[in-house]
NUNU-176058 format. One line per field, with one value per atom (N, C-alpha, C): residue in three letters; x, y, z. Coordinates in steps of 0.2 Angstrom, whole numbers. Layout:
N
type = (ALA|...)
east = (X|...)
north = (Y|...)
up = (Z|...)
! end
This chain:
175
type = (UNK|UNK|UNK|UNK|UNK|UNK|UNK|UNK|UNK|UNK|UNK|UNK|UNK|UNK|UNK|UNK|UNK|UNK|UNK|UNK|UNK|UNK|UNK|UNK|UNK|UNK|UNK|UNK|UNK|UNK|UNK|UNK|UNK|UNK|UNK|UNK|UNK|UNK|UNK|UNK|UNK|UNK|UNK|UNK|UNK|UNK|UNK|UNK|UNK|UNK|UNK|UNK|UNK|UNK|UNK|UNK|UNK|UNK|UNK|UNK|UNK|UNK|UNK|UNK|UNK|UNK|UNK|UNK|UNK|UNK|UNK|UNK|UNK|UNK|UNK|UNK|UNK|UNK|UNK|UNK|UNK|UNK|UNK|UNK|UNK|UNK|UNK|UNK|UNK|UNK|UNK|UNK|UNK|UNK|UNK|UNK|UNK|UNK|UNK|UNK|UNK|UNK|UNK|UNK|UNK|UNK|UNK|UNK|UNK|UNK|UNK|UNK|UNK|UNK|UNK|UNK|UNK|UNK|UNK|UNK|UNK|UNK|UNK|UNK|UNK|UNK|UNK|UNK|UNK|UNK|UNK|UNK|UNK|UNK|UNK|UNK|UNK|UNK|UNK|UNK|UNK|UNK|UNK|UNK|UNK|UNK|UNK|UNK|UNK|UNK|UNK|UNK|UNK|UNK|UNK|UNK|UNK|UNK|UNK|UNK|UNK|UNK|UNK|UNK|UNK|UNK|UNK|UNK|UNK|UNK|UNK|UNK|UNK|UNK|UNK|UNK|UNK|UNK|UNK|UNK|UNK|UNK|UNK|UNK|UNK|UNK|UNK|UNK|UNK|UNK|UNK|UNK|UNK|UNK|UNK|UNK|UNK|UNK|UNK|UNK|UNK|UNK|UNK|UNK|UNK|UNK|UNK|UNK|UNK|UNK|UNK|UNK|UNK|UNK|UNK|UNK|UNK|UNK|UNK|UNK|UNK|UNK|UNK|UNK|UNK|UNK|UNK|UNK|UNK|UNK|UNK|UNK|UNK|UNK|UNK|UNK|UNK|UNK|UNK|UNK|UNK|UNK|UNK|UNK|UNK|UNK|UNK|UNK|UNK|UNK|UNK|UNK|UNK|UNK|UNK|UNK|UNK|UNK|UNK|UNK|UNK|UNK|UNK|UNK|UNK|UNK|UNK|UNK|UNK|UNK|UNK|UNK|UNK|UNK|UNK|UNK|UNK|UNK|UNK|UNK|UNK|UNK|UNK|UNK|UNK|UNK|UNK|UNK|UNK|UNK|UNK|UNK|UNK|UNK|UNK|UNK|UNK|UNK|UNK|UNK|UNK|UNK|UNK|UNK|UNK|UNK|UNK|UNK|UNK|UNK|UNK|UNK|UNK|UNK|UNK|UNK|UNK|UNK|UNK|UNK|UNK|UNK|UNK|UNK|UNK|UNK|UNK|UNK|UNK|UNK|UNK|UNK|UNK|UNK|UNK|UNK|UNK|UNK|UNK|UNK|UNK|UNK|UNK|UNK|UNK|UNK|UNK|UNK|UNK|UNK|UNK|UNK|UNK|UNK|UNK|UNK|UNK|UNK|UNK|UNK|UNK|UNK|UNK|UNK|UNK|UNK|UNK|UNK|UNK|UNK|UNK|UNK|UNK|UNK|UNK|UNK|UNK|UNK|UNK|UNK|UNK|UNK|UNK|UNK|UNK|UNK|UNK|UNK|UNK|UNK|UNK|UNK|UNK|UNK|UNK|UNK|UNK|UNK|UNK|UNK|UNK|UNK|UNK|UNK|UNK|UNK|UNK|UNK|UNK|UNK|UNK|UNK|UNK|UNK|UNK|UNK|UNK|UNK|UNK|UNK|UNK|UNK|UNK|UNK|UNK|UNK|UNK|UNK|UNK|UNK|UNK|UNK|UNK|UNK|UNK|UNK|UNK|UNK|UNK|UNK|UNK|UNK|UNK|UNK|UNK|UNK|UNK|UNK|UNK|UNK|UNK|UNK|UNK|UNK|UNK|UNK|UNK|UNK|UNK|UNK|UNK|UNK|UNK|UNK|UNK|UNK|UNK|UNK|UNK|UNK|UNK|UNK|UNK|UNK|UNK|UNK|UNK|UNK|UNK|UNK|UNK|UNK|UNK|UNK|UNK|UNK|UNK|UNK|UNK|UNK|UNK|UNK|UNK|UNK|UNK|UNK|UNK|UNK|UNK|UNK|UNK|UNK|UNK|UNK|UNK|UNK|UNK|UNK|UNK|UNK|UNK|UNK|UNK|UNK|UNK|UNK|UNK|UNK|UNK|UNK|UNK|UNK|UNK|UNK|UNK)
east = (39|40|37|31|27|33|36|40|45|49|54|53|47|46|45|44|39|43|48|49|54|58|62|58|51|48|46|40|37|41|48|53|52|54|56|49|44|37|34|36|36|39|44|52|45|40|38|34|32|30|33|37|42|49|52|59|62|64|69|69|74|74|72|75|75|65|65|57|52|54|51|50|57|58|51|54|50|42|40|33|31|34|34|34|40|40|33|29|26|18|18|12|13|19|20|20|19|16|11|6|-1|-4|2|-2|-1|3|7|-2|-2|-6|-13|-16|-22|-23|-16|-16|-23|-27|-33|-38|-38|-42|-40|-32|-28|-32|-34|-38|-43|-47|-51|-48|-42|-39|-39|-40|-39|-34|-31|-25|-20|-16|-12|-7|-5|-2|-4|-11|-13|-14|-18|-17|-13|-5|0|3|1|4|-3|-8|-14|-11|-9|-9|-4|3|10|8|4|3|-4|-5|-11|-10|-1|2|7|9|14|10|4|-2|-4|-5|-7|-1|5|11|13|9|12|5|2|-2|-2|3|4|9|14|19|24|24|29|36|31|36|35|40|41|37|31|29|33|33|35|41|47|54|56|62|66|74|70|73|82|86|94|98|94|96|104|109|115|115|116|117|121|116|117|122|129|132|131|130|134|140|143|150|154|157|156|164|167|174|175|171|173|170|177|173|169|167|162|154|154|148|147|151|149|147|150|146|140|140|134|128|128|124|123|127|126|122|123|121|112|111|104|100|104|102|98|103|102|96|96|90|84|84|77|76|80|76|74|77|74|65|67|60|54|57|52|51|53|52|46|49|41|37|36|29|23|19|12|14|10|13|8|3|1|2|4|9|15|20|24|24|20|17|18|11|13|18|21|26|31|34|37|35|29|27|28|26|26|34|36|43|48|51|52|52|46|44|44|40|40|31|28|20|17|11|7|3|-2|-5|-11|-14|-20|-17|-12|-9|-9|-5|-5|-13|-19|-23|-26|-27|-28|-26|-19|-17|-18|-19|-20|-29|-32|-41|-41|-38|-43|-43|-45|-47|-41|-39|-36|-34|-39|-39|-36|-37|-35|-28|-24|-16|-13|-17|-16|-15|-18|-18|-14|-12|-5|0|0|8|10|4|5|7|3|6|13|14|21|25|26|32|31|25|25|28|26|31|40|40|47|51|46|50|51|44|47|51|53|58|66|63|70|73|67|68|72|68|72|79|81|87|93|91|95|94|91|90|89|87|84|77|75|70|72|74|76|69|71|63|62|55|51|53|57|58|66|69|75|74|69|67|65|60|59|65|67|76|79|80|84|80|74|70|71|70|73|81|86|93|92|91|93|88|85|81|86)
north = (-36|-35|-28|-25|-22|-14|-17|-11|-9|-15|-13|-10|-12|-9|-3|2|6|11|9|13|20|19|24|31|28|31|38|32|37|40|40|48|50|51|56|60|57|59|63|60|64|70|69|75|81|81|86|91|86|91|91|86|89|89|94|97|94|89|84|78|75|67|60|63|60|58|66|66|62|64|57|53|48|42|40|43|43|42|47|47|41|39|33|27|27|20|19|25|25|24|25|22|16|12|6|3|4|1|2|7|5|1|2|-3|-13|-13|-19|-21|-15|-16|-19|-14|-15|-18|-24|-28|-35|-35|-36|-31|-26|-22|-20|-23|-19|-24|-29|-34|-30|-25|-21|-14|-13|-8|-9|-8|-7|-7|-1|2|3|0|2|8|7|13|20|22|28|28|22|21|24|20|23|29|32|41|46|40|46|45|39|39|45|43|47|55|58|64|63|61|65|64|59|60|66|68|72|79|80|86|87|79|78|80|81|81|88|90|96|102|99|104|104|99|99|103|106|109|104|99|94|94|97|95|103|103|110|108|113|111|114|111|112|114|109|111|112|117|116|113|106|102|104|99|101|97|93|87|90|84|85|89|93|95|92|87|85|89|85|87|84|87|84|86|81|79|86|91|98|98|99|104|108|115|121|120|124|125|133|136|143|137|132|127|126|122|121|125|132|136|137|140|142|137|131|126|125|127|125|132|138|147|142|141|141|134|130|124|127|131|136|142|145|152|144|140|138|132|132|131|136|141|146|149|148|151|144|139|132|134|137|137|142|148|154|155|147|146|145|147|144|139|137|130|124|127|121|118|122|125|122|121|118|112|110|102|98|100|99|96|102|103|99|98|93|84|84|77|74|79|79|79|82|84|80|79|77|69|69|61|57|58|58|54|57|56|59|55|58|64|68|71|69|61|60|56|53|50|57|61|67|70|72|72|66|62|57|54|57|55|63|69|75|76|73|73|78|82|84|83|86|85|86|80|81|86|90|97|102|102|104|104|99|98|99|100|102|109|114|119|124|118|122|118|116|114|117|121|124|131|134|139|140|136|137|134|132|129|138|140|146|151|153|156|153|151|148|149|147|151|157|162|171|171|169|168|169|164|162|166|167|172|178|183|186|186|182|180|179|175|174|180|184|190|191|185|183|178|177|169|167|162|154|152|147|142|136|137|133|128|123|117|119|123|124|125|131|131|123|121|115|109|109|104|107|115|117|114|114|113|107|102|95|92|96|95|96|102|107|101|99|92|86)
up = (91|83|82|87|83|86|92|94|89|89|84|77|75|66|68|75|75|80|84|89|85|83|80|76|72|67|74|78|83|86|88|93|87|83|76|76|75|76|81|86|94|94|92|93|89|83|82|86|92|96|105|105|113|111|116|116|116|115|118|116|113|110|116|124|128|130|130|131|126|122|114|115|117|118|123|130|135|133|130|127|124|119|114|119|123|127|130|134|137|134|127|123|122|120|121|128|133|140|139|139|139|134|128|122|124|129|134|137|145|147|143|139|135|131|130|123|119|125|123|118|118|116|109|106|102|97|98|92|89|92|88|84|84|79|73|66|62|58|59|57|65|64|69|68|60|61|64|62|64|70|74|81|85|82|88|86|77|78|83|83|87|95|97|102|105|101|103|102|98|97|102|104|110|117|117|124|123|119|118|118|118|119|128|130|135|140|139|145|142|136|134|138|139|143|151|153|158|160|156|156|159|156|156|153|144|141|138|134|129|122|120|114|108|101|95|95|95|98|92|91|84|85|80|81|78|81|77|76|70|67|64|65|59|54|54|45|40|35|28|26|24|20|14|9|2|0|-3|-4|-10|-7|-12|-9|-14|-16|-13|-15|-13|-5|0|6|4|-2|0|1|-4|-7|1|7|12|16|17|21|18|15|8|11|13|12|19|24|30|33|29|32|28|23|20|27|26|32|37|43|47|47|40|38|39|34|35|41|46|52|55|53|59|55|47|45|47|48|49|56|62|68|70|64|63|61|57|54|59|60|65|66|72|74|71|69|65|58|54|48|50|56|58|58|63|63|58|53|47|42|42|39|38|47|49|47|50|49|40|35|29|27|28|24|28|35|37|39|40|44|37|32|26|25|31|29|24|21|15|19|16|18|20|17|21|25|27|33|39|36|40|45|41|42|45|45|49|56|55|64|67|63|68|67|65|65|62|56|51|43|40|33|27|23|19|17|13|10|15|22|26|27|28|27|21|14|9|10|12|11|16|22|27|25|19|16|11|9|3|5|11|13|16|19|24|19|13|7|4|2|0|4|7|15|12|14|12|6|2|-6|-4|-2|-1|0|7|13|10|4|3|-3|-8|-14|-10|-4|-2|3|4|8|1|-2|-10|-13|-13|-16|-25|-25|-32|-31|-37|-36|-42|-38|-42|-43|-47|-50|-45|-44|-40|-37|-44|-44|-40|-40|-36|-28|-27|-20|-17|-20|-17|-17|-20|-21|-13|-12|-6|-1|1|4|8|2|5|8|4|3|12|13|19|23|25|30|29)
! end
């Protein structure tokens, strides 16, 4: 049970920090072996949730210092279409898709992380701080700059500035 409610979340969560959806899995399956093994000891967990994103994020550090795996890969999810008429609307949408992965790839990588886990995964911020061991305000303040980076980003590529509330609508659309 605890696998199935949980496997898919953790590769999507993995993938934040190994190249490869294969290598994710692999990682993930292999927290759930040891979580098999050790299933005495799972009695005294609390929170399981955070248990198994600490775990997967500290196997996915652990193979990444081995040079196992490749850290903070950029990922190449489908690109979200929404249903548009004009084919200019579709390029338009798939060229912006495209600028902000490349800008989410050259944000620091802990600003990336972040980012990813937040926007993406769709953790809160003290969920987030919590599986990466730091402080709320802490995750606060690298989501605040790398969405800010990203509006410049985008201000200047568009070559106007849209309003806030528009930048962050592309933001999402384009994930």
């Amino acid at each position: 049970m605890l696998f199935r409610d949980w496997y898919a979340r953790l590769v999507g969560f993995a993938q934040t920090f190994v190249s490869e959806s294969g290598l994710a899995e692999e990682v993930v399956s292999d927290v759930f072996v040891s979580l098999w093994i050790n299933r005495q000891k799972l009695a005294t967990v609390n929170h399981a949730d955070t248990y198994l994103y600490v775990s997967v994020k500290n196997r996915c550090l652990n193979a990444s210092r081995s040079k196992i795996f490749a850290v903070a890969p950029e990922t190449q999810p489908d690109v979200k279409m929404l249903e548009y008429e004009n084919p200019q609307e579709v390029m338009e949408h798939r060229e912006l898709y495209e600028k902000l992965n490349r800008l989410i790839s050259q944000l620091p990588e802990q600003q990336q992380v972040i980012f990813r886990m937040i926007k993406e995964n769709g953790l809160t911020a003290k969920q987030t701080a919590k599986i990466l061991q730091l402080s709320p305000r802490t995750v606060e303040t690298h989501i605040y700059k790398a969405v800010k980076r990203l509006e410049e980003e985008i201000t200047g590529y568009l070559g106007y500035s849209p309003k806030k509330k528009t930048v962050n609508r592309m933001i999402t659309l384009a994930l």
